[in-house]
Structure formats: C-alpha cells, structure tokens
C-alpha positions as CSV (number, residue, x, y, z in Angstrom):
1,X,32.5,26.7,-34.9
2,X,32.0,23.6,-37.3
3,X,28.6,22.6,-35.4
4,X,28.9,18.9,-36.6
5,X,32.1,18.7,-36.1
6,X,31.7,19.6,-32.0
7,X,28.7,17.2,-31.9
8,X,31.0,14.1,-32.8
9,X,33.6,15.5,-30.3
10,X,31.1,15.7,-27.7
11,X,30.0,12.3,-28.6
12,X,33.5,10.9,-28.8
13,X,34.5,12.6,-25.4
14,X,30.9,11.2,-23.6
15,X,31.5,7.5,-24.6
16,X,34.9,7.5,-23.1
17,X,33.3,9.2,-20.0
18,X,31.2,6.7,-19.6
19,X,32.3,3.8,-20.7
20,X,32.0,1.8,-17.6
21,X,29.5,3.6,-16.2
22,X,26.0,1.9,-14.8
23,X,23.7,0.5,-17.3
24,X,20.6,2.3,-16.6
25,X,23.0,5.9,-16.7
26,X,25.7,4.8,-19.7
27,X,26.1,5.8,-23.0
28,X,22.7,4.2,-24.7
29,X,20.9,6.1,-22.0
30,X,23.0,9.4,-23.7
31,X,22.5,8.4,-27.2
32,X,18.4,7.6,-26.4
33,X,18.2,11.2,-24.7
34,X,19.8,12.5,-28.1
35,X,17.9,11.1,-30.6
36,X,14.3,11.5,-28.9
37,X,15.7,15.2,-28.0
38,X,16.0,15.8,-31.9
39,X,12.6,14.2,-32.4
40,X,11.2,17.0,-29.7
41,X,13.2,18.9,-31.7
42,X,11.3,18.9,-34.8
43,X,8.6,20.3,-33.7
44,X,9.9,23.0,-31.6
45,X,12.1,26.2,-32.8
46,X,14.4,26.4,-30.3
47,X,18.6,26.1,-30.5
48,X,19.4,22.9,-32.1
49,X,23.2,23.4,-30.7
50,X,22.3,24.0,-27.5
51,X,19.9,21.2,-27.3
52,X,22.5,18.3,-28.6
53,X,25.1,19.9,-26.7
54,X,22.9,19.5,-23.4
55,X,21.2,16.1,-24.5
56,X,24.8,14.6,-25.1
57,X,26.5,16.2,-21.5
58,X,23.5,16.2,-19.3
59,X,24.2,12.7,-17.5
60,X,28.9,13.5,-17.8
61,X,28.5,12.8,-13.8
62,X,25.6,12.1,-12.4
63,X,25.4,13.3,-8.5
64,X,24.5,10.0,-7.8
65,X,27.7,8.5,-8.6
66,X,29.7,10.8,-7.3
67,X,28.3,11.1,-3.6
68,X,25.6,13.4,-4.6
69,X,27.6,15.9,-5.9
70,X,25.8,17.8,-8.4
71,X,29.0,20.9,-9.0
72,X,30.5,17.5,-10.9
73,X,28.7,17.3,-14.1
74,X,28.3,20.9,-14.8
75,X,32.3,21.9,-14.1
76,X,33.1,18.8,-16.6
77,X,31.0,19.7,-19.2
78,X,32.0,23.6,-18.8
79,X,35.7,22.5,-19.1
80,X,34.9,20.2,-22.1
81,X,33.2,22.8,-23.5
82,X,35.4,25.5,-23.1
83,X,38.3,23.3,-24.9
84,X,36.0,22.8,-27.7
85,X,36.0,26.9,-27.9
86,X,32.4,27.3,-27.8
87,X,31.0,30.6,-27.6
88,X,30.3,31.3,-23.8
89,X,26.6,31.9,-24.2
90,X,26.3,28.4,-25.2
91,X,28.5,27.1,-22.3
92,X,26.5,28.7,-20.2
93,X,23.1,28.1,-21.3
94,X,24.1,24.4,-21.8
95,X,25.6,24.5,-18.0
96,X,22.2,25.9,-16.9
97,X,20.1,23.1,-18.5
98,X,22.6,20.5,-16.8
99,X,22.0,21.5,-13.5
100,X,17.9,22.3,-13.8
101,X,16.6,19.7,-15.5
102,X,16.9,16.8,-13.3
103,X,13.4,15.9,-11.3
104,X,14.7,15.9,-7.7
105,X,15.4,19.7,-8.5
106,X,11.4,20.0,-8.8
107,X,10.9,18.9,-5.5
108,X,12.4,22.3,-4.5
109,X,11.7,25.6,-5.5
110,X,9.4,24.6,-7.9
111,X,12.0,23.8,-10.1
112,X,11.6,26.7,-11.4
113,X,15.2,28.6,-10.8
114,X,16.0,28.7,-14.6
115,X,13.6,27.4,-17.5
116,X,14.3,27.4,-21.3
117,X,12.7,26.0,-24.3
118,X,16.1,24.2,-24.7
119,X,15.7,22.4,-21.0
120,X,12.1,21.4,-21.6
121,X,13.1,19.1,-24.8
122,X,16.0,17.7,-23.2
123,X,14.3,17.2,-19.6
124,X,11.2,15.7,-22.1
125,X,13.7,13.1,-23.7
126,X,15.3,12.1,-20.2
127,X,11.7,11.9,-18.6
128,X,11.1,9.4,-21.8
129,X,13.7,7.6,-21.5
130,X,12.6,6.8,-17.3
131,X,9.3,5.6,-18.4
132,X,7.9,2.9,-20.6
133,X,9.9,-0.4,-21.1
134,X,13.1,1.5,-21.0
135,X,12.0,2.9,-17.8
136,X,11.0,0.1,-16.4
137,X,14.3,-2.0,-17.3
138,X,16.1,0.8,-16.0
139,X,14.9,0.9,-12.6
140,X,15.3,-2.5,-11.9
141,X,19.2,-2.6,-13.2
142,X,19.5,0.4,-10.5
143,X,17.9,-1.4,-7.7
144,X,19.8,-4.1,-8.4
145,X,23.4,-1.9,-8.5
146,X,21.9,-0.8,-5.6
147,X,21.1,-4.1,-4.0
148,X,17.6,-2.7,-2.7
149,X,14.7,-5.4,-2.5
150,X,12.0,-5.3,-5.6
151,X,9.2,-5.0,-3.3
152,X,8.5,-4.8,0.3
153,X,4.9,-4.4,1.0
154,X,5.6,-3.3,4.3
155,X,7.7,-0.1,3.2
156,X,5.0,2.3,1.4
157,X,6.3,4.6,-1.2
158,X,6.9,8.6,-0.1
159,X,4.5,10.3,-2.0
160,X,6.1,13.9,0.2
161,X,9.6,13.6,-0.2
162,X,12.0,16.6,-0.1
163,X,14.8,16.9,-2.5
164,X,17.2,15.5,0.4
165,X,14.7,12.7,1.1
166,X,14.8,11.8,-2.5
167,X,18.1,11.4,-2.7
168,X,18.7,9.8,0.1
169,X,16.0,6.9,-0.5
170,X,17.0,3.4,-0.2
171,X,13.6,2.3,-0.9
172,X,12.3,-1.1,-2.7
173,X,12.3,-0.6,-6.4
174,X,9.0,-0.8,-7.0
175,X,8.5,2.2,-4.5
176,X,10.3,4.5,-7.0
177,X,7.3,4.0,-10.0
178,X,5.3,5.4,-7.5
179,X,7.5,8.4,-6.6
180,X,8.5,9.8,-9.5
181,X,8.2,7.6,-13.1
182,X,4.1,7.6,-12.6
183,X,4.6,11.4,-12.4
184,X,6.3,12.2,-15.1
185,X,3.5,11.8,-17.9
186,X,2.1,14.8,-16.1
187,X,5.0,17.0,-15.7
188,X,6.1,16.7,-19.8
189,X,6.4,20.4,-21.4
190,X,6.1,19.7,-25.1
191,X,3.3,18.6,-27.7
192,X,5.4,15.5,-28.6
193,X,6.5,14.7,-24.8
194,X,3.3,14.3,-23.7
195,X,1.8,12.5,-26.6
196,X,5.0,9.6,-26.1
197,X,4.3,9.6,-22.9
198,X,0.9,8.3,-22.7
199,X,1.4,5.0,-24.3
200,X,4.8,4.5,-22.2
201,X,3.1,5.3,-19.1
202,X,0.2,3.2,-19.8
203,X,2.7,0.3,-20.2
204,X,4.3,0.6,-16.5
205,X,0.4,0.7,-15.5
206,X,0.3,-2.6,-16.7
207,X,3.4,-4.2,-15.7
208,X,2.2,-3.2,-12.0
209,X,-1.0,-4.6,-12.3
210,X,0.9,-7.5,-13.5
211,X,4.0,-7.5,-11.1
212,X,1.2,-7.5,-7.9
213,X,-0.7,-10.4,-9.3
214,X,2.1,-12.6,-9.9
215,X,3.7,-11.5,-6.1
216,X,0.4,-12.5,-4.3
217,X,-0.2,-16.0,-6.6
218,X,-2.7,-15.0,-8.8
C-alpha cells in the first residue's frame, strides 16, 4: 500500500464528495480537520494512516444531511476504502472512529462504545475546528441553511438533551454555543487539544458578551 499515494486518492475522492456540500461541513472543513489532526499528530505516537484516513472521511455523509442517517458515512467510506485495497484492520478501525467520534454520540453511553488514540486526535481536530472564529462562522452559516432565528431570548438553551433531542433541535443559533461548542474545551483528549482550545474558547466568550450587548443597545 503506497501510503501517500491513498492519501491523495482519498483527498481526490472527498472533494468530489463534497463538492456542493454546506459551507460549515464542505471540504475546507475536511482539509482544516486534516491538517490540525497532523498537528495532534506530532505529538502523539499513534497510526499516522489511520488518523489521515479518518480525518479525511470522517464528515463523507454527515447524518445530518442525509435524514439522520448515521449507516451513510461509515458504508461509504468502507466501500471507498475497500476499493483502495486497504488492509481490513484499517477499514475497520477507520470505520470505528467515523461512527464514535461525533459529540451527540456522548450524550449516550458515555460515548464510550469504542475509544482509540486514533479517535481522540481526530475528534480533537473536529472539536477545534467547531470552536474559535471558525466555530463561530460556522454555526451561524448552519443556522442560516437552516433558517433558524440567531437569538430568541425567550427559547433557553437545553443544557439536558438526549442524543435524539440533540438532533432533533431546531433551536436559535446562539442556543447551540451553549449546548455543545462551550463544552468542548472541557471534553479535548490531548496535550495539544486542550492547549488550542483555550484561546479559541476564550474568543466565543467574547463574541457573546459582545453579541448580548449589541442585542440589548448597549
């Protein structure tokens, strides 16, 4: 198996996947995931293949464009894979990372039904990439694909939910910093996770603080 030779495949067969897919959830949000996941990487002695291979298929068809579906993403990427005639320990490690890292998964079983080394760099890079300015760009282009109001101060966030509550919300946007991308400075596995994380979620702190004072006139 030419290892770089697969990665470029795998990028080559993403960007076409994804080529019209939703801002916040296209391929910049793939390539972001990839490169922080090689930072991670760096300090970490896990498998490099098995890390790129997840970083680069772990958004191939996310549930929530594909009625929640989440048997989508992991049967495309094993049948991507599997043409690419990967050995099957990596299919199915990679497989296993795809459907375990996401954070509604946490809400149940303590998301703890399969963990790896390998799934806490990649989860770490897609937790990054959902907080910070990034973050913060990206939940708004959401709301908006969504058509959901910014901000209702009537509708309080869900600080409970269950996985189907989650994924079922049609919230305000600004409900969602407080149901999951506030939380995930907390919930980072790795040295380097954590340490980006503080400055990006210091930064949504701000833009709150911000956002209310310019809502109420001040």
């Amino acid at each position: 198996m030419n290892k770089d030779q697969l990665v470029q495949n795998t990028i080559d067969f993403v960007k076409k996947e994804l080529e019209n897919a939703e801002g916040g959830h296209d391929w910049f949000h793939i390539e972001r995931v990839f490169n922080t996941s090689k930072l991670i990487l760096k300090s970490e002695d896990a498998d490099e293949i098995v890390v790129q291979l997840a970083a680069l298929l772990h958004d191939i068809a996310d549930p929530k464009f594909h009625n929640g579906d989440e048997s989508v993403g992991p049967k495309v990427a094993r049948t991507f894979l599997k043409d690419q005639e990967v050995p099957d320990h990596i299919i199915e490690h990679v497989v296993n990372i795809i459907k375990h890292m996401s954070f509604k998964n946490s809400l149940e079983n303590n998301g703890k039904a399969f963990n790896s080394l390998e799934l806490q760099i990649v989860q770490d890079a897609d937790r990054l990439d959902a907080i910070g300015a990034i973050g913060i760009a990206r939940t708004f282009n959401y709301g908006g694909f969504k058509n959901r109001p910014m901000y209702d101060p009537a509708v309080p966030p869900n600080l409970n939910m269950s996985k189907e509550e989650y994924k079922n919300s049609n919230a305000p946007t600004i409900n969602h910093f407080y149901e999951k991308l506030l939380l995930l400075k907390d919930k980072m596995n790795t040295k380097t996770g954590k340490k980006l994380a503080e400055e990006r979620h210091q930064f949504m702190s701000d833009f709150l603080n911000q956002f209310y004072k310019e809502w109420n006139g001040a």
